[in-house]
N, C-alpha and C positions, 0 to 999 in steps of 0.2 A: 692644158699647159699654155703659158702666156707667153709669148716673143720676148725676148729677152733682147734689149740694145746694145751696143758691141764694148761698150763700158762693163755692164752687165756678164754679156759672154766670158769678156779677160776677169774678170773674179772667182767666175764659175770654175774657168780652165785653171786656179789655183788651186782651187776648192778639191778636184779632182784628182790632181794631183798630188795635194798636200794629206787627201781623204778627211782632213779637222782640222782646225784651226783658230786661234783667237784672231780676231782684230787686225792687233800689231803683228803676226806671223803673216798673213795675206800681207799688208803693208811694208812688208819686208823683202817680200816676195815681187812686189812693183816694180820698174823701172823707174828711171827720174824723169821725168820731175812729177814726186807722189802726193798725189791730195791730200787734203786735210784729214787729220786720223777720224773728226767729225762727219766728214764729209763720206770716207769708204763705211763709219760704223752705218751711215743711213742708207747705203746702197745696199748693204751686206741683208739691214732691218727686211729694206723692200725686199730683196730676191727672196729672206725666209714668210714674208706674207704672202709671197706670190706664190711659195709650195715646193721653191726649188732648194732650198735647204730648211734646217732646225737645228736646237742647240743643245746642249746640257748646258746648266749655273750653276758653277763651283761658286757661293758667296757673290758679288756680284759682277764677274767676271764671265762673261759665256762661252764656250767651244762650242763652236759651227761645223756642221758638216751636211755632205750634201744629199740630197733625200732621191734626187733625180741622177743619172746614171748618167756619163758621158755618151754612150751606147744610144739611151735612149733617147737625151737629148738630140744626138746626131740625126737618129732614123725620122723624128720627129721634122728639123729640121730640114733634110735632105725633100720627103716627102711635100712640108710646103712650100719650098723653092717650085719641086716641080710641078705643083699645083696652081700656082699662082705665074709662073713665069712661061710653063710648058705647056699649055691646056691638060695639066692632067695626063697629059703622056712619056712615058719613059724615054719611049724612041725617038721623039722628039729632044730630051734631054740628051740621049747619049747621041745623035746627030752632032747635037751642035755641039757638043764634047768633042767629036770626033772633027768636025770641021774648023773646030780651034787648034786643034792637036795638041788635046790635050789630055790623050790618050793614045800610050805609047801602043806599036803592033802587038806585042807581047800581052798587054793588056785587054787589049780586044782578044787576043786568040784564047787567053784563059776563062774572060767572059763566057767566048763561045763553046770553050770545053762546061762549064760551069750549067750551062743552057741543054746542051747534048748530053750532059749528066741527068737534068730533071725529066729529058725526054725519054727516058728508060724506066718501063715498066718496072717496078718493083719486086722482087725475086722474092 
């Protein structure tokens, strides 16, 4: 799965949303000030070569939708941030999570129910 750049991402996230779409519906869907309708059709082109949607053709008109999973995207995601920025370690990721405060107590303490969950034999 290829990196997606944050142009990219915001189409995606409509895509998701929208679950299909033509063109002008994404388009619609932007904030101001919206690129050229030329300009979103070749972004829309790229992300479907790149794997992360595909279309049906009514005539020549296409509805897009997306092939890749918000889900999947994310875990995708998530994982090479922490790969690339964390050597590959979680706990280093949730550290500095935590030393930003960016992770409320409550959140920690479900984590840690979440953790003491996995550490119980299986009945």
């Amino acid at each position: 799965m290829n990196e997606l750049n944050s142009n990219e991402e915001r189409i995606m996230r409509i895509f998701w949303k929208l679950e299909k779409a033509l063109v002008r519906d994404v388009l619609d869907e932007l904030p101001d000030p919206k690129p050229p309708y030329t300009t979103l059709a070749s972004s829309i082109k790229l992300l479907e070569k790149k794997g992360y949607l595909d279309h049906k053709a009514y005539g020549t008109t296409h509805q897009y939708f997306p092939l890749v999973s918000q889900a999947e995207y994310s875990k995708k995601s998530v994982n090479q941030l922490v790969k690339h920025f964390f050597e590959g370690s979680v706990g280093n990721f949730l550290s500095f999570m935590v030393k930003e405060n960016k992770i409320s107590d409550k959140e920690i303490e479900d984590m840690q129910r979440m953790i003491d969950d996995m550490d119980k034999p299986a009945e």
